[in-house]
N, C-alpha and C positions, 0 to 999 in steps of 0.2 A: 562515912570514913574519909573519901576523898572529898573534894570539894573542885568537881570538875564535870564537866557532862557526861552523861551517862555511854555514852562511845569509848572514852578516855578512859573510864572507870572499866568499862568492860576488857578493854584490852590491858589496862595493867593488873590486872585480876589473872586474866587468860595468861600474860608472860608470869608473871608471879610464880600459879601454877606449873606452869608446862618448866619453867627453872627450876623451882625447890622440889616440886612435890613428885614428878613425872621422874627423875635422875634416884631418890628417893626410893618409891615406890619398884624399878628395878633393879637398886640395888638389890632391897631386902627379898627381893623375890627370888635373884638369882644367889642368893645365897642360904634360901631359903630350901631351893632344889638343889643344890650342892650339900647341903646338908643332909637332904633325905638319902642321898647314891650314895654317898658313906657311910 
């Protein structure tokens, strides 16, 4: 997909990650358990 060394690849993978999917993944969690208490 990239065309970079495999360092480079790793870490823009790992930020990718840790930005979209990590902010994500806590939203729906915390509203996942705010939905259960009500």
């Amino acid at each position: 997909m990239f065309c970079l060394n495999p360092d480079s690849n790793a870490q823009i993978v790992f930020a990718f990650v840790r930005g979209i999917l990590f902010p994500q993944v806590k939203i729906a969690f915390a509203n996942y358990f705010l939905l259960r208490k009500n």
